[in-house]
N, C-alpha and C positions, 0 to 999 in steps of 0.2 A: 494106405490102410483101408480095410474093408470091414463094415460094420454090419453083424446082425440085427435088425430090429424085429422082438417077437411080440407079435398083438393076437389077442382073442378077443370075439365081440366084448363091447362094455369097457373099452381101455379109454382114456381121456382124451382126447382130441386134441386140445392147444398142448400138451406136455408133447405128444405123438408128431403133429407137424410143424410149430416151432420149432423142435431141435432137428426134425427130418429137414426142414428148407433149409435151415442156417447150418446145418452140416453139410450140403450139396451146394450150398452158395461157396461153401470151403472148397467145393473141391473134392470133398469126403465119398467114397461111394458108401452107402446105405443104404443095405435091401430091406424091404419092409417084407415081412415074412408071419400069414394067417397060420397059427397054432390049424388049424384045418380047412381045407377049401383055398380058391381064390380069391374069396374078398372076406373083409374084418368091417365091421361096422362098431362106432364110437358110441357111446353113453347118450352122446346128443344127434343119434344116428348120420354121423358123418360116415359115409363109406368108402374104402378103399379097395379101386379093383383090381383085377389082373395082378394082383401079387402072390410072391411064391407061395408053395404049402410049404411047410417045417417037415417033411417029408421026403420033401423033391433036394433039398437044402444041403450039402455038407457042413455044417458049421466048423471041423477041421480049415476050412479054407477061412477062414472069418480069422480077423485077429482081435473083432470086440464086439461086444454085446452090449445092447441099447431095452432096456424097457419100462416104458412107459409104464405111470399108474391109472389110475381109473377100477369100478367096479370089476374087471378082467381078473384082477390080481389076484381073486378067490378061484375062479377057475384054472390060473397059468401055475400057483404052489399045490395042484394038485394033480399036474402033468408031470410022469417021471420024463419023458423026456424032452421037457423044458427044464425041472429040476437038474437033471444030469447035464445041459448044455453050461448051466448058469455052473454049476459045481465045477466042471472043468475048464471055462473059462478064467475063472477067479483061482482055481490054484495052479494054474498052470502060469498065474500074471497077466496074463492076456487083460487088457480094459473092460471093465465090469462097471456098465453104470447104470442106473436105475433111479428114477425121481417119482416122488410121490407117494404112494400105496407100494413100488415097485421095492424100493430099501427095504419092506416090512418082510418080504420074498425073501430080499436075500438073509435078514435078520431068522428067519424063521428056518431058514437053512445052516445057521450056524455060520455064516460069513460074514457075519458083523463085528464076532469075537476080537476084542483088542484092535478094534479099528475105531476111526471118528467118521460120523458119519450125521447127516439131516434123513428125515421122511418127512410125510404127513405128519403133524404133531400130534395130533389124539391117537394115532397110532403106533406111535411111539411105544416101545415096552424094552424087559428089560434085556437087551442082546447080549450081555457082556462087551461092549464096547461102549463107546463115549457119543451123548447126543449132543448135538450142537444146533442151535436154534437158531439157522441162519439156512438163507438160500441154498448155498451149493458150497461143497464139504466133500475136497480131494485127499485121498490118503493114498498115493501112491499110486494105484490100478485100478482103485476103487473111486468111483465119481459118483457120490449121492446129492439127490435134490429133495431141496423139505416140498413145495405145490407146483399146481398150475402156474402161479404166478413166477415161478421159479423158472422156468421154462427158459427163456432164453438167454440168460445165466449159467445155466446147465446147459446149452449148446455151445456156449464161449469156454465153458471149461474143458470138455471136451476136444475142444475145437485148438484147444492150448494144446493141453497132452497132447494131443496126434501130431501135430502141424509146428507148434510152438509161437511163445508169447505175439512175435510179430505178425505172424500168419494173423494171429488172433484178430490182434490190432487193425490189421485191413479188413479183414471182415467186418468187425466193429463200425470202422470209419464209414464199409459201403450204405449201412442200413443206417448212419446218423446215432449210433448208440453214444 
């Protein structure tokens, strides 16, 4: 499986490379992919270089999509084509996950509807679907996480869906979780 990961400056840093190590520790390929340019810089100016532009990308060839939250998230639901990648990923099934600020995205796109799902909690509103006040909240295609501290939580669930339980479970074992 091949995952998109889409960052614009101002994305969270520990949500961002938590799940990016412990999905590569899986075995996972995922591309970190800057909404524009070569490099994305974090909230707490962590930068990332040499990565793709959302440009150069087909996301046709992706079969999931990863986005982090962090302050970005204002600028990434105002990108139609970030919007239009996230829309087609989630109805076409393809894995659609998002932790943080990033659930509020897909909430605000109407792909929350009749689903269970975590974010940010003060961020929270009302999606037409069910909040759950817990770390990490699978509904099928859909992999939401409530914080940063959710982070590698959300890389095990993930990490499930693609690979399954046992895959999990070594990965688990390698980092002592």
């Amino acid at each position: 499986m091949k995952i998109l990961c889409i960052m614009d400056n101002g994305f969270e840093e520990l949500e961002a490379v938590g799940t990016i190590a412990l999905l590569r520790r899986a075995g996972i390929t995922i591309d970190v992919v800057a909404v524009q340019g070569h490099e994305v810089t974090g909230r707490f100016e962590l930068t990332f270089a040499h990565v793709k532009s959302l440009d150069e990308v087909d996301p046709a060839s992706y079969d999931g999509v990863f986005l982090p939250g962090g302050p970005h998230y204002q600028k990434i639901e105002h990108n139609e084509t970030v919007k239009d990648i996230l829309h087609s990923f989630f109805l076409s099934g393809k894995l659609t996950a998002a932790i943080c600020a990033g659930p509020t995205v897909l909430g605000h796109l109407g792909l929350l509807k009749g689903k269970n799902y975590t974010c940010f909690t003060s961020m929270n509103e009302d999606f037409g679907g069910t909040y759950h006040d817990q770390y990490v909240v699978t509904d099928g295609h859909l992999i939401t996480g409530r914080s940063a501290a959710a982070s590698i939580d959300m890389a095990f669930a993930i990490i499930e869906y693609v690979l399954g339980k046992e895959a999990c479970e070594q990965v688990k074992r390698s980092v002592y979780y």
